[in-house]
Structure formats: structure tokens, C-alpha cells
C-alpha positions as CSV (number, residue, x, y, z in Angstrom):
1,X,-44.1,7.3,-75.7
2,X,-40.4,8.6,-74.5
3,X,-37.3,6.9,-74.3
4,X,-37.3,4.8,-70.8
5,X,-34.0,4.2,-68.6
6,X,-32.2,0.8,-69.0
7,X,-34.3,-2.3,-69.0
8,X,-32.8,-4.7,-66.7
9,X,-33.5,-5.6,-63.2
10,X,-30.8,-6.1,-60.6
11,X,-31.4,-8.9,-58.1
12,X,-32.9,-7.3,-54.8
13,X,-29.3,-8.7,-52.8
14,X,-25.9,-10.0,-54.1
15,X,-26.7,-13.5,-53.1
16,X,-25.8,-15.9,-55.6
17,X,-29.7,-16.9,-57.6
18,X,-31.0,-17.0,-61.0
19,X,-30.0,-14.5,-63.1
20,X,-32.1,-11.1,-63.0
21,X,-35.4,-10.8,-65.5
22,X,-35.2,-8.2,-68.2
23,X,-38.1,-5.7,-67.8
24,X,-40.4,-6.0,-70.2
25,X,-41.6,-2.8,-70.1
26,X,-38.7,-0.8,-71.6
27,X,-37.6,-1.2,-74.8
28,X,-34.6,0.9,-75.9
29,X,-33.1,1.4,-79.8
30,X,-29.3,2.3,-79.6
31,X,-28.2,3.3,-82.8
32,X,-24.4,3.7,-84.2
33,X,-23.6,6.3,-86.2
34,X,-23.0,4.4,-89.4
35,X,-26.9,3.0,-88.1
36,X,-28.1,6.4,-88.0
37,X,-26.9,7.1,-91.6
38,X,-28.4,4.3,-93.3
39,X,-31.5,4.9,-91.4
40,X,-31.3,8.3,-92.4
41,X,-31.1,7.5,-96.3
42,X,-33.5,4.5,-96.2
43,X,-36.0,6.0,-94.4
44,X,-35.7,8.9,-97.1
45,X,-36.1,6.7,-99.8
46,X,-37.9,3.2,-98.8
47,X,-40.1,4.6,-96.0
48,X,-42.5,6.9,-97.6
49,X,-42.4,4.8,-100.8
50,X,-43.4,1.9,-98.0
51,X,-46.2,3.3,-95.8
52,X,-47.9,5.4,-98.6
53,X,-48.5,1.9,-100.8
54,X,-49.4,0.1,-97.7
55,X,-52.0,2.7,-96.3
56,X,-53.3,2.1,-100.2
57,X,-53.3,-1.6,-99.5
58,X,-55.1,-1.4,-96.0
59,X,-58.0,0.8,-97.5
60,X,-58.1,-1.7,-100.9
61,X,-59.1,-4.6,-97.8
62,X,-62.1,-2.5,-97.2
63,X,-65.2,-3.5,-100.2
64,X,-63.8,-7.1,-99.5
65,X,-64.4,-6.8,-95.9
66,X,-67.6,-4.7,-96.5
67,X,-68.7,-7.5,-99.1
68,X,-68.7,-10.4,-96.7
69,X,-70.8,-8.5,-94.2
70,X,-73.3,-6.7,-96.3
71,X,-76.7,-7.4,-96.1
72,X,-76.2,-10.1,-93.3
73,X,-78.6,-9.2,-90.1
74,X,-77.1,-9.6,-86.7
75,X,-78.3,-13.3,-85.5
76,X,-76.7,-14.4,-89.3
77,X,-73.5,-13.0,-88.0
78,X,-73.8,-15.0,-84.9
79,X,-72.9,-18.0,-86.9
80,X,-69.7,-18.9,-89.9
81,X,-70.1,-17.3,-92.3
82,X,-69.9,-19.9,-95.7
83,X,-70.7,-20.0,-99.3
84,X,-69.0,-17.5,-102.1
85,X,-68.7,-14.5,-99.4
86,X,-66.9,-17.2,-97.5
87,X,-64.6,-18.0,-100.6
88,X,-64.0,-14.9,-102.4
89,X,-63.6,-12.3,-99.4
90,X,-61.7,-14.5,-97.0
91,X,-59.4,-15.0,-100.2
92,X,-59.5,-11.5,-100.9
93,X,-58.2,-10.5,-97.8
94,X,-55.6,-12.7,-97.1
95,X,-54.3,-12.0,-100.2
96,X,-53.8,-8.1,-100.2
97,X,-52.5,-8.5,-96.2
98,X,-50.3,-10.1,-97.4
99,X,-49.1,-7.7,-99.6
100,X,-49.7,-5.1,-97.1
101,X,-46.9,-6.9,-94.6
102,X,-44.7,-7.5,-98.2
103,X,-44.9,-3.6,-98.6
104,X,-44.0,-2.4,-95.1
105,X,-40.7,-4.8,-95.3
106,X,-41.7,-7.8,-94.1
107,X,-40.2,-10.1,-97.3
108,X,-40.3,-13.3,-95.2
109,X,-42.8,-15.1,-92.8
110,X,-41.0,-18.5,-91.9
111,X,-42.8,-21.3,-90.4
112,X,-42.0,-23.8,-88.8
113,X,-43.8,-26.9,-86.9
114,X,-47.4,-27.3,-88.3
115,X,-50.5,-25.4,-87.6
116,X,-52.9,-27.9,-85.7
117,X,-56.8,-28.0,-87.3
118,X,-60.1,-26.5,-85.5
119,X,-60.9,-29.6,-84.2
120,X,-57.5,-30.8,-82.6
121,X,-57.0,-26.7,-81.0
122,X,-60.4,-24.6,-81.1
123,X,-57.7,-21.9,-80.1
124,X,-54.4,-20.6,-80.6
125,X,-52.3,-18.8,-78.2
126,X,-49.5,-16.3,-79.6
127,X,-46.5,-15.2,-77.7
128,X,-44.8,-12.6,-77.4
129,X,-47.0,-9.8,-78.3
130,X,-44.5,-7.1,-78.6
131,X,-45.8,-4.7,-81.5
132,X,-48.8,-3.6,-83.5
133,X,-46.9,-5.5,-86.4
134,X,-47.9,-9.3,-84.5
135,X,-51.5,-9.7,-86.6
136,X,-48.7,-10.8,-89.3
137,X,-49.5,-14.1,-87.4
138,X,-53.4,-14.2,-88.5
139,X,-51.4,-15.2,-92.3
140,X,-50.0,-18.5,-91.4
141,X,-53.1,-19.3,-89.4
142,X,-55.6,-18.6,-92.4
143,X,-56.7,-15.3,-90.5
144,X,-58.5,-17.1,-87.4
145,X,-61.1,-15.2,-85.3
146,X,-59.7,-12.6,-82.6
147,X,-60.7,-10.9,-79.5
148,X,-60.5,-7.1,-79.7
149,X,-62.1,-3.7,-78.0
150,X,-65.3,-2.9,-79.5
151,X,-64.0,0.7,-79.4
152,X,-62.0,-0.1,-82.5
153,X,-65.3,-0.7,-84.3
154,X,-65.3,3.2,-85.1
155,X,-62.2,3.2,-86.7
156,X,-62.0,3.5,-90.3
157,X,-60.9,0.2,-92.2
158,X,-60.3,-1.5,-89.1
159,X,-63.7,-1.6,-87.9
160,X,-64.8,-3.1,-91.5
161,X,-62.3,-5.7,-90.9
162,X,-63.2,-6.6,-87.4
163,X,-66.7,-7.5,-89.0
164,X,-65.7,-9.4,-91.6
165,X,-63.7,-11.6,-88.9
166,X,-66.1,-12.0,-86.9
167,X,-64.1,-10.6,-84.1
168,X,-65.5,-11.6,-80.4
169,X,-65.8,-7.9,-79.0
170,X,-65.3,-7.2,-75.5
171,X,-65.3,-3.5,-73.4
172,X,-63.0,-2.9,-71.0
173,X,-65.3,-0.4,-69.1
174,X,-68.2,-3.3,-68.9
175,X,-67.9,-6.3,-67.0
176,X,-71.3,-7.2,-68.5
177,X,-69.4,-7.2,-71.6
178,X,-66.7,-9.1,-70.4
179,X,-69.1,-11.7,-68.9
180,X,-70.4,-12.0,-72.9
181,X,-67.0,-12.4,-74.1
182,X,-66.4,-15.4,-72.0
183,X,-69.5,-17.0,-73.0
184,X,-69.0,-16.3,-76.6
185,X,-65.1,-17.9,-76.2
186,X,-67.0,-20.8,-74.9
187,X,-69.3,-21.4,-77.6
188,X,-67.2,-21.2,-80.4
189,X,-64.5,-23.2,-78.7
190,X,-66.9,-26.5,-77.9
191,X,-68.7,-25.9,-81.6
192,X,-67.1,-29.2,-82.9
193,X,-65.2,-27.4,-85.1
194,X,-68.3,-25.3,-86.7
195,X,-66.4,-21.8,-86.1
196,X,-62.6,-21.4,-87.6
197,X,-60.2,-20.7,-84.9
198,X,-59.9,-18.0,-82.6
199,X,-56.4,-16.9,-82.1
200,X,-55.7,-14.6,-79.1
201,X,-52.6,-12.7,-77.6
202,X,-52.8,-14.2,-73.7
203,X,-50.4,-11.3,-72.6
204,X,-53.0,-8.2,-73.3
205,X,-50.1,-5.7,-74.1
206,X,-47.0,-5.5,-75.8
207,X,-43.1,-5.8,-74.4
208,X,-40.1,-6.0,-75.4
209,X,-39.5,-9.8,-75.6
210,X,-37.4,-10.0,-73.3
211,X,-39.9,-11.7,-70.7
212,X,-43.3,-13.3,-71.2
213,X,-45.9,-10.8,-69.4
214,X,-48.5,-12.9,-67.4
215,X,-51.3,-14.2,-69.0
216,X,-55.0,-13.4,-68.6
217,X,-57.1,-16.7,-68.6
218,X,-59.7,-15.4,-71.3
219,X,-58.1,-17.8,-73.9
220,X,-58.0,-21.2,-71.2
221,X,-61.6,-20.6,-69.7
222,X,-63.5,-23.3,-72.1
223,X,-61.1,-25.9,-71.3
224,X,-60.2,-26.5,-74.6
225,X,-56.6,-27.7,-75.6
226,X,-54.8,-25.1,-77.3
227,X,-51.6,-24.6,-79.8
228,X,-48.9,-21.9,-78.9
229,X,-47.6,-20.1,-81.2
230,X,-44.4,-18.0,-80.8
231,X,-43.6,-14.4,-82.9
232,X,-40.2,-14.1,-83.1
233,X,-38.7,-11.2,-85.2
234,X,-35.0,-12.5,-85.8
235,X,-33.3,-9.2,-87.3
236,X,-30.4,-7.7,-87.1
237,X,-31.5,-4.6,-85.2
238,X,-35.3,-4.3,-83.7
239,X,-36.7,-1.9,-84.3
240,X,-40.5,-4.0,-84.3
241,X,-40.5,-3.5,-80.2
242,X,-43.2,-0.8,-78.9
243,X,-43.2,-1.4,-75.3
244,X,-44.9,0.9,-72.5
245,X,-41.7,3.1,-72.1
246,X,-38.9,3.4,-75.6
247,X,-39.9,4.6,-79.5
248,X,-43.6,5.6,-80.2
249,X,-45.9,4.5,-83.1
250,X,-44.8,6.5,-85.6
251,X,-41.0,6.1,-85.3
252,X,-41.1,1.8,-85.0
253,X,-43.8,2.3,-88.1
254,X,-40.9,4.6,-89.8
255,X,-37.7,2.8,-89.0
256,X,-38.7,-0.9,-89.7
257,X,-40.2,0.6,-93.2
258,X,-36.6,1.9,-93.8
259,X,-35.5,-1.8,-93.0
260,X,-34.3,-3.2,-96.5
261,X,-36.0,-6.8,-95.0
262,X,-37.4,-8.1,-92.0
263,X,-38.0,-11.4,-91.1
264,X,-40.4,-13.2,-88.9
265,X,-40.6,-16.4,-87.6
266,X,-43.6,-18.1,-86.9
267,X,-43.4,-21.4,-84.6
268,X,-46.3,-23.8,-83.8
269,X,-45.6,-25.7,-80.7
270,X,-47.4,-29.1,-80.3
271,X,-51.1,-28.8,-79.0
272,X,-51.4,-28.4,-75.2
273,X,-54.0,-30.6,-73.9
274,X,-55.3,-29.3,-70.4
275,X,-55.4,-31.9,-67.3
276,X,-58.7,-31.7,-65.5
277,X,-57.5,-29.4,-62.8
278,X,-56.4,-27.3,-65.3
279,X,-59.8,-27.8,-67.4
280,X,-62.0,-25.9,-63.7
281,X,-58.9,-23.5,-63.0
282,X,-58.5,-21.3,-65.7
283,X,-55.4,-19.1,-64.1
284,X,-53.7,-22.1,-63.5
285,X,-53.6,-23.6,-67.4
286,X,-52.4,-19.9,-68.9
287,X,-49.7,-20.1,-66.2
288,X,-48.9,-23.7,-67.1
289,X,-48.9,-22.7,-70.7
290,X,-47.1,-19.2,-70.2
291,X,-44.4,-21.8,-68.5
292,X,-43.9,-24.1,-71.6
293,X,-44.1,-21.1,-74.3
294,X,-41.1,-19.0,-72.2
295,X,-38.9,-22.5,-72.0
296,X,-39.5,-23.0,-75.5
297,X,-38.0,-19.0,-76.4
298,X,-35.6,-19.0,-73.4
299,X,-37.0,-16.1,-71.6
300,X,-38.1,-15.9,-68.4
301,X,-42.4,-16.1,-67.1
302,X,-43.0,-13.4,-65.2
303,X,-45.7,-12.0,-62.8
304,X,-45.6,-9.0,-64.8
305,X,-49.2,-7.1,-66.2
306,X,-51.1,-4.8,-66.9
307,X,-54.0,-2.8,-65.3
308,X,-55.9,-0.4,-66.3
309,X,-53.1,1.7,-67.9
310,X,-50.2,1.2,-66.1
311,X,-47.7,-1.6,-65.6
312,X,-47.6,-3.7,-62.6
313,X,-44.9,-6.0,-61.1
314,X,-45.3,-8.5,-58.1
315,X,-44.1,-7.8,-54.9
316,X,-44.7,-10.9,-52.6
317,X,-48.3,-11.0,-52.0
318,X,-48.8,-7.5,-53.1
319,X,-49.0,-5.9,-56.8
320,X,-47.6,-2.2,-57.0
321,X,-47.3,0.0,-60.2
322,X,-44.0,0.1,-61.8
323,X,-43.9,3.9,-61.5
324,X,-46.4,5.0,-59.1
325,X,-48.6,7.9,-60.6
326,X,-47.8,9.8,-57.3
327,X,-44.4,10.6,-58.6
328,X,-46.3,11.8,-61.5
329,X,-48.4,13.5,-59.4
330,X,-45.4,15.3,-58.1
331,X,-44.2,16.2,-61.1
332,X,-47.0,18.1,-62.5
333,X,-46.7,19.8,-58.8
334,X,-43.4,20.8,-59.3
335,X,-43.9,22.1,-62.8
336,X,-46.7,24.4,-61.0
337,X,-44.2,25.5,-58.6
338,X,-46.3,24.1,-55.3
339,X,-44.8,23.4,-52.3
340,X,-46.8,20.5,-51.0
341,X,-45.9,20.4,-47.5
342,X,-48.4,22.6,-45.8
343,X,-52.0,21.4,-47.3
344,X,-52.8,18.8,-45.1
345,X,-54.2,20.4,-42.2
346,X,-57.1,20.8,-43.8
347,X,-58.0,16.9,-43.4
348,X,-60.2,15.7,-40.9
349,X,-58.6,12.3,-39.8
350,X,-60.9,9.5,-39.5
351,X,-63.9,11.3,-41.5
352,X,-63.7,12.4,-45.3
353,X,-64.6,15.4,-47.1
354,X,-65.2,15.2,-50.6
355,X,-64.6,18.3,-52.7
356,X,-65.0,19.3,-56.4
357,X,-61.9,19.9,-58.5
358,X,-62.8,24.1,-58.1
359,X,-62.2,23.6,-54.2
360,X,-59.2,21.5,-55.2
361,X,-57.5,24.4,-57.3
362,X,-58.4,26.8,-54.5
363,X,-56.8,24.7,-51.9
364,X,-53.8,23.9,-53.6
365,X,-53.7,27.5,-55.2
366,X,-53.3,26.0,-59.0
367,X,-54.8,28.7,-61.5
368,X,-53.9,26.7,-64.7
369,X,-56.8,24.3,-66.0
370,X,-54.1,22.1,-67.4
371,X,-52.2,21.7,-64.4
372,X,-55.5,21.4,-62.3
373,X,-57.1,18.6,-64.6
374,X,-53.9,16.5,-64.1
375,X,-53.3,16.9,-60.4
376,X,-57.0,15.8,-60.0
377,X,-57.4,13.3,-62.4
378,X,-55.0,11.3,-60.3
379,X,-57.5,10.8,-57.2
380,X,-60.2,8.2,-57.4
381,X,-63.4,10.0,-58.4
382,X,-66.8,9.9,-56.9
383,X,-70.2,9.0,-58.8
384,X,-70.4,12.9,-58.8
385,X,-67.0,13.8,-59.0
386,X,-65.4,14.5,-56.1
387,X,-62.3,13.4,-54.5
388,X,-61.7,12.5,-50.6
389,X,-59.5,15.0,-49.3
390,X,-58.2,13.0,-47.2
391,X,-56.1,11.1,-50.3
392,X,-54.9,14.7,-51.6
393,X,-53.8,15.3,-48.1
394,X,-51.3,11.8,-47.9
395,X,-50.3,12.1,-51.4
396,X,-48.8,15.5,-51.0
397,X,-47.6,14.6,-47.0
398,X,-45.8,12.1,-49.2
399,X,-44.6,13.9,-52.0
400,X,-43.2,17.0,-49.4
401,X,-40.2,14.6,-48.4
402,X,-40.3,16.5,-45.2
403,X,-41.6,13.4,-42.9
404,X,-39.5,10.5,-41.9
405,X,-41.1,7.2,-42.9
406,X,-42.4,6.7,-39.6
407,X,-44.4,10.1,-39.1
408,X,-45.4,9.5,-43.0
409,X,-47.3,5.9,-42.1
410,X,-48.6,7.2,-38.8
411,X,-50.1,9.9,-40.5
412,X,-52.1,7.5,-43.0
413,X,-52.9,5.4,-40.0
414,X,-54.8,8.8,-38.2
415,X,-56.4,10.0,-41.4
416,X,-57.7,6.6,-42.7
417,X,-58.2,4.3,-39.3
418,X,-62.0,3.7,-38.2
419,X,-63.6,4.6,-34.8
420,X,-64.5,0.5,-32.8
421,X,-67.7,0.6,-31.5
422,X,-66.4,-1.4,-28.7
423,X,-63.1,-0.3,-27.6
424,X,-61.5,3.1,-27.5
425,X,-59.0,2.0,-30.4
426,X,-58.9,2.6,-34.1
427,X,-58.1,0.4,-36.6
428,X,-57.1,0.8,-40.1
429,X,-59.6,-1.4,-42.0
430,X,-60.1,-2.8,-45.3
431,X,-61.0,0.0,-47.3
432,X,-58.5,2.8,-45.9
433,X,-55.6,0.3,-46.0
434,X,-56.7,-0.4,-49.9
435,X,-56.6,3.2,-50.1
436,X,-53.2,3.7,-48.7
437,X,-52.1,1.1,-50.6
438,X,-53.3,2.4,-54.1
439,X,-52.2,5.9,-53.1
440,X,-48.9,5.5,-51.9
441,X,-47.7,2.3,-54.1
442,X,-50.4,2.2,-57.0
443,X,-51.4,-1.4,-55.4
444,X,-54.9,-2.1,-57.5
445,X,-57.4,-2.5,-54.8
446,X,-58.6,-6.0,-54.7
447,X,-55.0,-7.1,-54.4
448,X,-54.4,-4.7,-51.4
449,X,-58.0,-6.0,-49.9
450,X,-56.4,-9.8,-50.0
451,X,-53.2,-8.8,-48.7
452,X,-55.2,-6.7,-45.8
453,X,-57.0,-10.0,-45.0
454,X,-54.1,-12.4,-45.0
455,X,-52.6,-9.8,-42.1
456,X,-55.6,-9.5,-40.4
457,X,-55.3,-13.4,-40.0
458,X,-52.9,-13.2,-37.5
459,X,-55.7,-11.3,-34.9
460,X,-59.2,-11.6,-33.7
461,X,-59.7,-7.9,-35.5
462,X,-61.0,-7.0,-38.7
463,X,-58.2,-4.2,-38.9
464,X,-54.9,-3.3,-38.4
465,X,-53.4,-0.9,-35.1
466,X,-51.6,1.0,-35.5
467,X,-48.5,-1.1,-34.3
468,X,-49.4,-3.7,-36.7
469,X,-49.4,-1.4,-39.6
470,X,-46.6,0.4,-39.2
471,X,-44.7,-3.3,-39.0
472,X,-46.0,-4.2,-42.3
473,X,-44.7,-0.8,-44.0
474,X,-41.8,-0.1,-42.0
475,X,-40.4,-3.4,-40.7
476,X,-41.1,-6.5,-42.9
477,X,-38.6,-7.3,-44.7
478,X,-40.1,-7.3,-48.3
479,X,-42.5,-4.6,-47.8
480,X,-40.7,-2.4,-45.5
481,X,-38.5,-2.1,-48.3
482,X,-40.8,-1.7,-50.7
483,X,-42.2,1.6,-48.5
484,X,-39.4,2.9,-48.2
485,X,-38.3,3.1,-52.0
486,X,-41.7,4.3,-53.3
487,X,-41.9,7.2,-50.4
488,X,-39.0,8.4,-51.6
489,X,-39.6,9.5,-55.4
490,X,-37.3,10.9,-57.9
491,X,-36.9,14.6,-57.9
492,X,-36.6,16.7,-61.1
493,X,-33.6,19.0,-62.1
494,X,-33.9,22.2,-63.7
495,X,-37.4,21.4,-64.7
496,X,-36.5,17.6,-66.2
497,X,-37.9,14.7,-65.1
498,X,-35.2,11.4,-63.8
499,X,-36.9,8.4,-64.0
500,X,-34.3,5.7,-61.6
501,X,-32.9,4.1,-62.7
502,X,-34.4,-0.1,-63.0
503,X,-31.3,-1.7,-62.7
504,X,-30.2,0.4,-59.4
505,X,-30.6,-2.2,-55.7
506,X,-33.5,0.5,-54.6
507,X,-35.0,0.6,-57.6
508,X,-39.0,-0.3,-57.9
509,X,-38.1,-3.4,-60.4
510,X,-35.0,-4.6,-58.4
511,X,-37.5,-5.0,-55.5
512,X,-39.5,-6.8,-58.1
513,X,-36.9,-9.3,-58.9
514,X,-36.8,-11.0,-55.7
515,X,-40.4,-11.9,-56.1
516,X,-40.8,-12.5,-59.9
517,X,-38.7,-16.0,-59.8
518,X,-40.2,-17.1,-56.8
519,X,-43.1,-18.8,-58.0
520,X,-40.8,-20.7,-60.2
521,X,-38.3,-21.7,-56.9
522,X,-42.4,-23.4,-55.2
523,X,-43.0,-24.8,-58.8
524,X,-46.3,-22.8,-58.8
């Protein structure tokens, strides 16, 4: 990961309000000089020292972890395990993860309030997730069961100790799997107690604590009450944060080993018992709890999440990436030295043609694989690979800069709008407005769908005109603004990139800011 720009939001106008939310996504490390020197001499002594005895320590967990699990067939996996395997592996590992955490710095876990039993919480809820350091939590709570991707099943150690928890596995690539997960969740929340705790990290993804990301409901679809529990990291200097933009694995992993001690403060909160409306709406009770767990750290609950890989923030009605991939997009273009402006007129408005990424390097005259896999790899993909070329013709109208705002949305009306069969109009239906959307603002697609429907309210028509689009993007006051900010991306300088900065008025997350307290001002 690089270094990201500053982390703080700007309110969208200077009207008095609450004060702007921190972006979570940016963590940045600012170092003094006398800093820099200590870390310099630490890290040449402590560090190495440090994460050579710990990798020692993770791969001693592994014949304990093997132990429990060996021999066992699959449906006796699908219960507790009990008995001596229970005893002497469970103590086994708790014991040397300990020492792992000891090794790596971390001298002291406080805790504080009281860790409720299976029966009172079947699950625990930990806040906020903001490093690969957080599974220090699984000590205090006597190393409860966790969710995790089954793709870390292949990797070595880890994979041995996600079978000896018992982990509930879930792929992101299969809703099948997801649909499992769920189930599972259930079961071993309403067991009575039968099945130890499963502890899970509501957020999905690490920040910078600074805000509590949105929570998914996978932890509050049972029903079940739960306990929050909050991860706080009270030193001097952090240097734990690994956030989407700021330090990468390997310098957090170096510079908190060249810590001479870190702290970490482990709260339980009293149990949260769900009301019955919360009990049937699952979104609802992980926003509910999100609420109580951000008043009790005195940061703000935002809207803010994940999908797929990038970050996303709320706009009003509408979710939008916090850095489009089309300025990526443009970018990679730039590198390659392509001048954008005159590919369109090979798309056909109205009608798609799909073609293969050879036809896309020919049309855009890229010769260098690299440069081609990237460019296409941002288009949504066919079953057989192909791309509309009607999205590579917007995205580059977009990224020329030579097109007012006006000429830019009337061009995605004409090359996405759909022939009426009564009529002699064309309307911009669900699917090319989605498409806009996604292109133009990242918008994930079933969040653009609802937004199209909630317009299309307003009319007899299942699609927008032209005149009706082009007052969404260019005149609403929310999204008009939000057009005109992403249609206008950064340009590089002699070859370096300039991300804009977030706490700037025209910035993507200053647009944010005006939307992320809102649900808080309606008591959502």
C-alpha cells in the first residue's frame, strides 16, 4: 500500500453542523526526526530479534493445531470438539499465542468490564478492526470460533489453525457459500450453549480508528444478543493502523516490533439484547449496535464500507467509490501516452459490441501486455470475456476532459438509452443507468438499480429522458455535485500521480460528509 493524502473530511459547506468525520480509510505515520532515530536503532536491534522468534512461535502452534484435528472425519468436526484434544491443544495454543503477541511487543493486554458466558452472548462483536494485529482479542475471549475466507485454508500454519478453531468458512466468490455461512452462524448461535463463542469483526476490513466502518449483519442474523467488545491500542505513536491507503504489511509488522512495548486494551461492553424488530431485521441491530460501540469510543458511525475491493462512501441515496477506478483507468492511459479523446466513434449508441481484449489493444493502439491487461481489466467482463464497447467509449469520453459536463452526460444518455416500442423516444433504463453509474462514479450496481427506481417514481416510465437524466447528474443539488467532482479527475505531473486532496470542499469525501451524519440528524 502507499502513503494516502490527509485523512480528514471537510464539511460539504461552511454552515455551522457537527464536526467533519475522519476518513477511515487513510492512515498516515508522521515521524520526527528524533522518532526516526530511535526507530532506526530499535528496529536494528529489537525487530529482527522480534519477528524471527515469533515466526518460530506461530510454526511451534502447528502439531497442537494439527493434534486436535487429526484423525477426526468431517461430520465429527461439525460438532465441539471435547475430551483431552479439547484440554491439551486448546491449552496448547493459547498458551504459545500468547507468547507469540509477548514476542512481537505486545507486553500488555488490559481488560476491562467482564467477558459474558456462551449462554448469556452466543457471540461477540469486536470494534474497531484496524490491523492484522486484532486476533490479540481471541486471548481474553479463550480463543472463540471466527468467521474467515476459506481461501486461507491453503496457507501454511494458518490453515492448521483455522481447523483446529473450527472456523465457520465462507467464500466471497459463492453466494452458495455465503448462504451456508449464515446457516451455520445460526446453529451455533441457538445451540444452548453447546458450541464456545463465535467472535467476529462486524466491520469486514481494517481503518484507522478514527470512525467505525458500517457493519455487515452476518454477526446479528440469528437474533441472538451479543457482547461488544472494543480494541483499543493506547500508545504513544501507532504504528498498529493498516488502513486501505498509509504503511503496508511489512513496515506496521517492522515498526511496532521496534516498539519497546505496546499496549492494548480490551473492553467488554454489557451484553446487547436485541428488541424483536431488531430480532427479523438484521441491518437494523448491527446499525443499532455499531451506534452504541462508536458512543462508547467517541468516534463517529459511519456509512462507510467495503465492496469488492474498493472503498465506498454514501452519497445520499447513492454509494460511489472513494477513488473511482476510472481515474486509475486514466492513469495507466497516461503512462501509455494515449490520448483518449478520439476512440469513441467507434460505438454504436443504443446497441453494444463486445470485443476481446486483442481488439481492445488494437483500437486503443496499446502494444504493452501490461498496460493492456490493466486498462481492460477495469471493464466488466462477459461470461466469455469481452467488454461492451460502449463502456470503453464513455470512460475515455470522460477521462479526455475535452467535453463540458453537459455534452459528457448526453453522450451516456445516446450510447446507453433504449429504443420504446411505443413512442419514438428513448429512455435510459435500468441497466444502462447502472452502467453509467458504475462507470463514471464506481456506484456498485444494485445500489444504482434502487436509486434508478426511486427516480423513476416520479413518472409513468420505466426509464429516464433524457431531460430527466441530465437533472439528476447535472442539476440536483447532491448529485449534480457529485458529477461534477468525479468527471473531473486528477491529472498526473511529470509522470506522478496526485491523489486530491480529502480534506479539499470538492473533494470525493467532503461530498461524503454531508451525507455520512445524516442518518444520525433522522435517528435512523
Amino acid at each position: 500500500m502507499s502513503q494516502g493524502s490527509p485523512g480528514d473530511w471537510a464539511p460539504l459547506d461552511p454552515t455551522p453542523g457537527p464536526p467533519a468525520s475522519p476518513n477511515p480509510f487513510v492512515h498516515e505515520l508522521h515521524l520526527s526526526r528524533l522518532q526516526r532515530v530511535k526507530f532506526c536503532l530499535l528496529g536494528a536491534l529489537l525487530a529482527p530479534i522480534r519477528v524471527l522468534l515469533a515466526f518460530i512461535v506461530l510454526f511451534l502452534l502447528w502439531p497442537f493445531a494439527w493434534l486436535q484435528v487429526a484423525g477426526l472425519s468431517e461430520e465429527q468436526l461439525q460438532e465441539p470438539i471435547t475430551g483431552w484434544r479439547k484440554t491439551v491443544c486448546h491449552n496448547g495454543v493459547l498458551g504459545l499465542s500468547r507468547l507469540l503477541f509477548f514476542l512481537l511487543g505486545f507486553l500488555r493486554i488490559r481488560v476491562r468490564g467482564q467477558r459474558a458466558s456462551r449462554l448469556q452472548a452466543p457471540v461477540l462483536v469486536a470494534a474497531p478492526h484496524s490491523t492484522f494485529f486484532d486476533p490479540i482479542v481471541l486471548l481474553p475471549c479463550d480463543l472463540p470460533k471466527v468467521v474467515s475466507r476459506a481461501e486461507n485454508l491453503s496457507v501454511p500454519v494458518i490453515g492448521a489453525l483455522l481447523r483446529f478453531n473450527q472456523a465457520i468458512l465462507v467464500s466471497r466468490h459463492d453466494p452458495a457459500s455465503r448462504r451456508r455461512v449464515v446457516e451455520e452462524v445460526r446453529r451455533r448461535a441457538t445451540s444452548g450453549g453447546k458450541w464456545p463463542q463465535v467472535l467476529f469483526f462486524p466491520e469486514g476490513t481494517c481503518s484507522n480508528k478514527k470512525a467505525l466502518l458500517k457493519f455487515k449483519p452476518g454477526a446479528f442474523i440469528a437474533g441472538v444478543p451479543v457482547q461488544p467488545v472494543l480494541i483499543r491500542y493506547p500508545n504513544s505513536l501507532d504504528t498498529t493502523s493498516w488502513a486501505w491507503r498509509g504503511p503496508g504489511v511489512l513496515q506496521v509488522l517492522w515498526l511496532t516490533a521496534s516498539q519497546p512495548c505496546s499496549i492494548v486494551d480490551v473492553e467488554f461492553l454489557p451484553v446487547y439484547h436485541p428488541s424483536p424488530e431488531e430480532s427479523r431485521d438484521p441491518t437494523l441491530y448491527a446499525n443499532n449496535v455499531q451506534r452504541v460501540m462508536a458512543q462508547a469510543l467517541g468516534i463517529p458511525a459511519t456509512e462507510c464500507e467495503f465492496v469488492g475491493s474498493l472503498p465506498v462512501i454514501v452519497v445520499g441515496r447513492l454509494k460511489v467509490a472513494l477513488e473511482p477506478q476510472l481515474w486509475e483507468l486514466g492513469k495507466v492511459l497516461r503512462k501509455a501516452g494515449l490520448s483518449p479523446g478520439y476512440v469513441d466513434a467507434g460505438a454504436e449508441p443504443g446497441r453494444s459490441r463486445m470485443i476481446s481484449q486483442e481488439e481492445f489493444a488494437r483500437q486503443l493502439q496499446l502494444s504493452d501486455p501490461q498496460t493492456v491487461a490493466g486498462a481492460f481489466g477495469y471493464f466488466q467482463q462477459d461470461t466469455k470475456g469481452l467488454v461492451d464497447f460502449r463502456d470503453v467509449a464513455l470512460a475515455l469520453a470522460a477521462l479526455d476532459g475535452g467535453r463540458n459536463l453537459e455534452e459528457l452526460t448526453r453522450l451516456a444518455f445516446e450510447l446507453f438509452a433504449e429504443e420504446q416500442a411505443e413512442g419514438p423516444h428513448r429512455l435510459l433504463c435500468e441497466a444502462g443507468f447502472s452502467t453509467i453509474l458504475h462507470l463514471l462514479l464506481g456506484s456498485p450496481r444494485p445500489a444504482a438499480a434502487a436509486l434508478h427506481a426511486e427516480l423513476c417514481q416520479a413518472g409513468p416510465s420505466r426509464g429516464l429522458s433524457l431531460c430527466q437524466f441530465q437533472n439528476f447528474s447535472l442539476h440536483d443539488p447532491l448529485y449534480g455535485k457529485l458529477f461534477s467532482t468525479y468527471l473531473r479527475p486528477p491529472h498526473t505531473s511529470r509522470g506522478t500521480s496526485q491523489t486530491p486532496n480529502a480534506s479539499s470542499p470538492g473533494s470525493p469525501t467532503a461530498l461524503a460528509n454531508g451525507t455520512v451524519q445524516a442518518p444520525k440528524q433522522k435517528g435512523d
